[in-house]
C-alpha positions in Angstrom: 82.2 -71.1 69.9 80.0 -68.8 71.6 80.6 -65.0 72.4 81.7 -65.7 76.3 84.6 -68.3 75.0 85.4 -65.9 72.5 86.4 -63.4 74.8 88.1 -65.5 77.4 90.3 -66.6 74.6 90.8 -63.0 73.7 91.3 -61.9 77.2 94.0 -65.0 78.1 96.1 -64.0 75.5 96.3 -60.2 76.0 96.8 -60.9 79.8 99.5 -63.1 78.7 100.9 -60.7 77.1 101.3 -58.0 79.8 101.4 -59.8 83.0 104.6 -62.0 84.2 104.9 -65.0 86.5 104.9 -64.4 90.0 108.1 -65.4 91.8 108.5 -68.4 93.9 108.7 -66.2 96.9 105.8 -64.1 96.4 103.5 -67.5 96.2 104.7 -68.6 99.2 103.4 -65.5 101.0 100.6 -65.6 99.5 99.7 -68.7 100.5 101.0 -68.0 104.2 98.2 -65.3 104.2 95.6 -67.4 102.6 96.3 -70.2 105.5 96.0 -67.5 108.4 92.7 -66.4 107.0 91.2 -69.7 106.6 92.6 -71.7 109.0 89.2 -71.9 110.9 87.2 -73.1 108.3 89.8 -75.1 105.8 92.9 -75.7 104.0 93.9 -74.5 100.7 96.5 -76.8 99.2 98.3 -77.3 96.1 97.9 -73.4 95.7 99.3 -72.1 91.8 99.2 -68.7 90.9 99.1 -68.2 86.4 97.6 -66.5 84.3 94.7 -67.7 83.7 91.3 -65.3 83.0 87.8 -64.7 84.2 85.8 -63.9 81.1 84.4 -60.1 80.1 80.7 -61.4 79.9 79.5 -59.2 77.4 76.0 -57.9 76.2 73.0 -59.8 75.3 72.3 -57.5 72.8 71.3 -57.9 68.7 68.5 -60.3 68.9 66.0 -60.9 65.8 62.3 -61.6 67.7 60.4 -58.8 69.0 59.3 -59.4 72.6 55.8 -60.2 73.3 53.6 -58.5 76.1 53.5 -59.6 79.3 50.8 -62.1 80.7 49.9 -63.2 84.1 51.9 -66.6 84.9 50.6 -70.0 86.3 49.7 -70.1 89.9 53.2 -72.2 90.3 55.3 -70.3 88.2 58.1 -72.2 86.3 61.5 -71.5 87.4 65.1 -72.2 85.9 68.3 -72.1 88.1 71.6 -71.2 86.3 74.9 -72.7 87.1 77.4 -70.8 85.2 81.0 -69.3 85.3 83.8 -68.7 88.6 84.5 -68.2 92.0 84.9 -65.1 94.6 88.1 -63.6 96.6 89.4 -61.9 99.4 89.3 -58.3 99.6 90.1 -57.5 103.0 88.9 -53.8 103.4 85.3 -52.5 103.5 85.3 -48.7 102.5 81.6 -47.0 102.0 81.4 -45.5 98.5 78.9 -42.2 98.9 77.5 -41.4 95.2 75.5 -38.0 94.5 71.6 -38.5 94.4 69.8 -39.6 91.6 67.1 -37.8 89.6 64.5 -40.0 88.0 64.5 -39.5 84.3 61.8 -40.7 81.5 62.6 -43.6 79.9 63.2 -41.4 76.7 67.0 -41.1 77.2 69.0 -41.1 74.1 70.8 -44.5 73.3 73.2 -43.0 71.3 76.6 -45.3 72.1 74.9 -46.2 75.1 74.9 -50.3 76.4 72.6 -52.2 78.5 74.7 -55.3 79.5 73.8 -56.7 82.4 70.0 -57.1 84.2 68.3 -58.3 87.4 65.1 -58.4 89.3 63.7 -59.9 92.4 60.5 -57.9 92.2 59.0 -57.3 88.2 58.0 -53.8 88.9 61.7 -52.9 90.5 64.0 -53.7 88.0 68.0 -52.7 87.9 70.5 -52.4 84.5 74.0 -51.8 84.1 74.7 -49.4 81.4 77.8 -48.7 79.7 78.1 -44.9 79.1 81.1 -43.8 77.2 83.4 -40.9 78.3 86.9 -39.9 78.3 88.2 -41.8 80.3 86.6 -44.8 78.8 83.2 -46.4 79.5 81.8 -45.6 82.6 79.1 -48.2 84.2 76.0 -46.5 85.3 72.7 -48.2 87.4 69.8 -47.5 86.0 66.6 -48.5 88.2 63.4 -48.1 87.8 60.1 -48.2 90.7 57.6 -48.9 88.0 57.9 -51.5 86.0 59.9 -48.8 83.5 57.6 -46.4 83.2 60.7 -44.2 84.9 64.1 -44.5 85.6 66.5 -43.4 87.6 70.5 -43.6 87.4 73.4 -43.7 89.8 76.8 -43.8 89.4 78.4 -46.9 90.4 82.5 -47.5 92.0 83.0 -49.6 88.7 86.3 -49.1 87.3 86.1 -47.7 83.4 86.4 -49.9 80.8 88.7 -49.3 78.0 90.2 -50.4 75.0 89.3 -53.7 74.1 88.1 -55.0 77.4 84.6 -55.6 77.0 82.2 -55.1 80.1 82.8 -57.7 82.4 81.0 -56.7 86.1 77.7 -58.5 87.2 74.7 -57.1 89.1 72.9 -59.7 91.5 69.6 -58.1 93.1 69.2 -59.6 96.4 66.3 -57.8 97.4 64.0 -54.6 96.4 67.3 -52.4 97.3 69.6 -54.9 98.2 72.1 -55.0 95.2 75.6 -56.3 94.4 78.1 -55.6 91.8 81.1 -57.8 90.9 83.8 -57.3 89.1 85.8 -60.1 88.1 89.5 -60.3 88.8 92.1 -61.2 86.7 93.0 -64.9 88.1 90.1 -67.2 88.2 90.7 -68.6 91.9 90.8 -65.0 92.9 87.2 -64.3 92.1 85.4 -61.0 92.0 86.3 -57.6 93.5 82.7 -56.7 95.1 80.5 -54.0 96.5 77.0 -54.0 97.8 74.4 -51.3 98.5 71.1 -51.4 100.7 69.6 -48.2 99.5 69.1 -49.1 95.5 72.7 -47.8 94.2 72.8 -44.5 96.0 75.7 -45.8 98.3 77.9 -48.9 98.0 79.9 -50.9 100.3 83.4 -52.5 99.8 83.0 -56.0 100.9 85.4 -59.4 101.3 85.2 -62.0 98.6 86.0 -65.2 100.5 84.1 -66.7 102.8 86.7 -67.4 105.4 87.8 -64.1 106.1 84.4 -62.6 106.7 81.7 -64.1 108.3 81.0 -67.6 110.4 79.6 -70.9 108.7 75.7 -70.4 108.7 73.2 -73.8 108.8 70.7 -72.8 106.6 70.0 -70.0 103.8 68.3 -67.2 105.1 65.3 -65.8 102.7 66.6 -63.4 100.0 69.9 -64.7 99.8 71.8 -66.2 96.6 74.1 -69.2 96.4 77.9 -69.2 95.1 80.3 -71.5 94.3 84.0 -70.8 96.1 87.6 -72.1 95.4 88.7 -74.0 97.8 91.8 -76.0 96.0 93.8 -75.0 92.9 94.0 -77.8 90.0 97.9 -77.9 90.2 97.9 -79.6 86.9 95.5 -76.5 85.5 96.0 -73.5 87.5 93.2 -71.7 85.8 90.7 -74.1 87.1 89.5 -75.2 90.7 90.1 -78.8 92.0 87.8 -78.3 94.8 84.8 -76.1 95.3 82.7 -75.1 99.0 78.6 -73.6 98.7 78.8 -70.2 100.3 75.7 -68.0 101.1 75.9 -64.2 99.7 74.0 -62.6 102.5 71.1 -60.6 101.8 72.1 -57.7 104.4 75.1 -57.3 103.8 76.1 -59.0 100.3 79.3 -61.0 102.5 80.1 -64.4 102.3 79.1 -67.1 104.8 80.2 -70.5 104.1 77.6 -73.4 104.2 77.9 -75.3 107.2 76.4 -78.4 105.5 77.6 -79.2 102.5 75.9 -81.1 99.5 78.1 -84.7 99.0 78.8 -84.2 95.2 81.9 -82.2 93.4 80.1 -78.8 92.6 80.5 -77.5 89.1 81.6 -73.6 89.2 78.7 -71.1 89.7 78.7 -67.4 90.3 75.3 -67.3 91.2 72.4 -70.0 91.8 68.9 -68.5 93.1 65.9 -70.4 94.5 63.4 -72.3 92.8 59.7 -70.9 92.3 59.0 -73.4 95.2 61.9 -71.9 97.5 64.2 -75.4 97.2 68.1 -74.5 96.4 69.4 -77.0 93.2 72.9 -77.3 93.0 74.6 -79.0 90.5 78.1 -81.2 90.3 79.1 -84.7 89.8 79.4 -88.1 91.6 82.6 -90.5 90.1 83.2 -87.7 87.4 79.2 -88.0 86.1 76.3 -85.6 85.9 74.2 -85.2 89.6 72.5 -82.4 91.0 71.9 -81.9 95.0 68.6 -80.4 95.9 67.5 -79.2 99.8 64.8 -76.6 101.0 67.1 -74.6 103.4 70.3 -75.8 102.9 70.7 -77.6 105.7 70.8 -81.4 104.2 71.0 -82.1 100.7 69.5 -84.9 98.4 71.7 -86.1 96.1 70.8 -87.5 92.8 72.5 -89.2 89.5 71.6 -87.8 86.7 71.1 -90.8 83.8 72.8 -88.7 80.9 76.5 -89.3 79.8 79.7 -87.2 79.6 81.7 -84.8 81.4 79.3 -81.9 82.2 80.5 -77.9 82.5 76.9 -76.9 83.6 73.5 -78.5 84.8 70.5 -76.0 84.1 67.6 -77.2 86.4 64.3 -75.9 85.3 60.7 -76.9 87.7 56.9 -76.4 87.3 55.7 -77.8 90.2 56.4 -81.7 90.9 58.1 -81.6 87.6 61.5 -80.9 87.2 64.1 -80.9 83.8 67.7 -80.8 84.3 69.3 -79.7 81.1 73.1 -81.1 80.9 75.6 -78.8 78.9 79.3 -80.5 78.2 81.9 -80.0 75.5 82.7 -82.6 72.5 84.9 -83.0 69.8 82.4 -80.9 67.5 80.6 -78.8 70.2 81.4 -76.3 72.4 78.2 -75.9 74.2 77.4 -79.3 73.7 73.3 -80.7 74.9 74.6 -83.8 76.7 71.4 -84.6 77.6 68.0 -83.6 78.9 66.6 -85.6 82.7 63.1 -85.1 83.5 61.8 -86.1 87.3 57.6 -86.4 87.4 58.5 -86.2 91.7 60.4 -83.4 92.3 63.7 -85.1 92.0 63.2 -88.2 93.9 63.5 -89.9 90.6 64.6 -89.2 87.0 64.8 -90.5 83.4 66.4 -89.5 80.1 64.3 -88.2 78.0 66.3 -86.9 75.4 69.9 -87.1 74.0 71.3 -86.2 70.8 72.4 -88.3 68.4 74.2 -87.8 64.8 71.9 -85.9 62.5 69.4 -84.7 65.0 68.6 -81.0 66.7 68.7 -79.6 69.2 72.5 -80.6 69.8 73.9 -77.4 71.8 72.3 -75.4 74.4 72.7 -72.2 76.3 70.8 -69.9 78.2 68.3 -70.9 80.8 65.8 -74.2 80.4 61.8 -72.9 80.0 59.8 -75.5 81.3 56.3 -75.8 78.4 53.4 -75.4 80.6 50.5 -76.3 77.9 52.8 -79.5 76.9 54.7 -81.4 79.2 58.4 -80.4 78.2 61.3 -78.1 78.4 62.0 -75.6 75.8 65.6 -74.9 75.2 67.8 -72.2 73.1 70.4 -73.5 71.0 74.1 -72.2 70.3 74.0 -72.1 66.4 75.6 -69.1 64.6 73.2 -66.9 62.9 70.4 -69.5 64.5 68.0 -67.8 67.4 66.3 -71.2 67.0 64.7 -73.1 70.1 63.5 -76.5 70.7 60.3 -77.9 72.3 62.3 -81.6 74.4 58.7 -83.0 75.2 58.5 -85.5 78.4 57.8 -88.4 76.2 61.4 -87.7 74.5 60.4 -86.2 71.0 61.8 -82.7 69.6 59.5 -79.7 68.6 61.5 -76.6 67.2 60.1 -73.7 68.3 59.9 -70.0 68.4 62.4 -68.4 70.9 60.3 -67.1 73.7 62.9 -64.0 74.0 65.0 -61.8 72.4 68.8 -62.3 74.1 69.8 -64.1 76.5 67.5 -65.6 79.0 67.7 -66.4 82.6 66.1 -67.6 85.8 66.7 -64.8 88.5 65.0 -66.1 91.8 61.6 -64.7 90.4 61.2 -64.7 87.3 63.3 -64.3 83.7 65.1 -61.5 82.4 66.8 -61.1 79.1 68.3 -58.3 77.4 68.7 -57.2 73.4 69.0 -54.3 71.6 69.3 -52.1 74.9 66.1 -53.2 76.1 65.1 -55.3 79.4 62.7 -58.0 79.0 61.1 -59.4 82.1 58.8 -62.3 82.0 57.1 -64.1 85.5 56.8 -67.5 83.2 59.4 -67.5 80.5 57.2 -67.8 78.1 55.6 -63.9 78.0 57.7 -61.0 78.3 57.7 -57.3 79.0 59.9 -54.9 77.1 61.8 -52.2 79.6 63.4 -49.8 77.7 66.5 -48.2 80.2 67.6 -45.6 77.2 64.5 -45.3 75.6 
């Protein structure tokens, strides 16, 4: 079990602990309300409120390889789009939070009980981190940001609400642009999604914006450039209240970090996702299923969607789709009787989607058999190279297109994932940014 089920287990049962049922009465308002403010767009049905938790996604931090320098990447750079975790909400107010200005600092800060646990780019050289910083009121979330690929760095406060006692840092930073950020904080009932502000100045001032789609801003037809990709709840699972029976694409606007719902929707049941950015190419993969197996929906603007089987069996919880130009890998991640972060399988498509074949899937005895983190697609050899979820294991492996297993070093300490642009990962308080996934640059927030 990995360190993000971990702590939604953990989480579950504290909130269990502290927070009661809601009365029949106050569900029935609620759901009034939620009707009136969607009414245009949709229908929520089969509403249940419970207690059910969106996971404290904690650092990346403690990794054993020493990132390498960074090199120039391939003319089409490899790219990896994640489709992980839950679902946004409404917050109907929009207050402008004004923070003092920032001084730039050297990067010589001390670290001392200091935590770098979240990370994002859109631009290599302009690179943003969410530190923990502890205090007496409990740990305060501060934006670090730096103009220069790290050379400097600068800090603003951020409206994030302390974190204390067990908790665990929970909010996520999305760059949309070269000052164009947003911060989420997740909320304490999964179909109520994050709590989220946004800033157009680089973290000096930040915005209180809605969380749902339908109480903010008009369907759009396409996805304008700089913009990211969310999944939203659009039916509760009556039969698991903590999970979403039915899911809509919304756009998080660039300009303004709000919530437009897609006007065209991709024909498959999307898998949950808090974020999904572009391709290297600029084409938008989503993932979901057809009949209840793996598929994944690709389009260029959003405004119609190719739709595609996946030939790998089981239930997937997340499709990773890595490409390098005309090549493409989708990486299927489910959950088995002996693995939580299971490698269903691994698809590879030689025509950028338009068809695919399995080219790997686990069988008993053999590795790789779990898989987290983002797909790298292998330039020099035709494959995909994937992290696995072993304890006390930072092993990867080399899935080549022909369908044979190389294991290999990891290219990264931590954590690694696709942000729109390039890959990021974070360990031992320091950023590492890589164009390819394969090279990396150490950024060092505290030093």
């Amino acid at each position: 079990m990995d360190d993000f089920d971990r702590r939604m287990q953990s989480l579950r049962r504290s909130l269990q602990d502290r927070i009661s049922a809601p009365s029949p009465d106050d569900l029935a308002a609620r759901a009034r309300r939620r009707r009136t403010q969607r009414a245009a767009q949709y229908t929520v049905v089969g509403l249940v409120a419970v207690l059910a938790v969106i996971v404290p996604v904690l650092t990346m931090a403690n990794g054993r390889h020493g990132a390498r320098p960074a090199t120039p990447g391939p003319d089409t750079a490899p790219s990896t789009v994640t489709v992980p975790t839950t679902v946004p909400t409404t917050v109907p107010t929009t207050v402008t939070v004004t923070t003092p200005p920032s001084t730039a600092t050297s990067h010589a800060v001390s670290a001392a009980g200091k935590l770098v646990y979240d990370a994002d780019f859109r631009d290599p050289f302009h690179v943003y981190a969410l530190v923990g910083i502890p205090s007496a009121d409990g740990a305060e979330s501060m934006l670090f940001a730096t103009m220069d690929r790290g050379r400097t760095w600068s800090q603003h406060p951020t409206p994030l609400p302390p974190v204390t006692g067990d908790d665990g840092y929970s909010a996520d930073l999305l760059v949309l642009g070269r000052d164009e950020l947003l911060l989420r904080q997740p909320m304490a009932v999964a179909d109520w999604g994050f709590k989220t502000w946004y800033s157009s100045d680089g973290g000096a001032n930040w915005t209180l914006v809605p969380g749902t789609a339908g109480g903010q801003a008009e369907p759009i037809d396409t996805v304008p450039d700089g913009a990211a990709l969310t999944t939203e709840c659009l039916v509760a699972n009556s039969r698991q209240p903590d999970a979403c029976q039915a899911r809509n694409l919304v756009v998080i606007q660039p300009d303004s970090g709000k919530l437009a719902q897609l006007q065209n929707q991709p024909a498959l049941d999307l898998l949950p996702a808090s974020r999904i950015e572009p391709a290297a190419d600029g084409r938008w993969w989503v993932a979901g299923t057809v009949d209840g197996a793996p598929a994944v929906a690709v389009s260029a603007d959003g405004s119609s969607w190719a739709v595609h089987a996946l030939p790998v069996t089981g239930t997937p919880i997340a499709i990773e789709v890595a490409t390098s130009g005309s090549q493409v890998w989708a990486v299927v991640r489910g959950s088995t009787d002996t693995e939580k972060n299971a490698l269903l399988g691994v698809a590879y498509s030689a025509d950028a989607g338009g068809t695919w074949k399995l080219t790997y899937a686990p069988s008993l005895g053999t590795a790789p058999r779990t898989f987290v983190g983002a797909p790298v697609p292998n330039v020099p050899s035709p494959g995909v190279i994937i992290s696995t979820d072993v304890p006390n294991d930072d092993m990867s492996y080399l899935v080549l297109n022909d369908g044979s297993t190389v294991a290999a070093a990891r290219p990264a300490a931590g954590w690694t994932r696709w942000t729109g642009t390039g890959y990021v990962s974070i360990a031992d308080n320091t950023v590492n940014v890589s164009s390819d996934g394969m090279t990396f640059m150490p950024l060092r927030p505290l030093g």
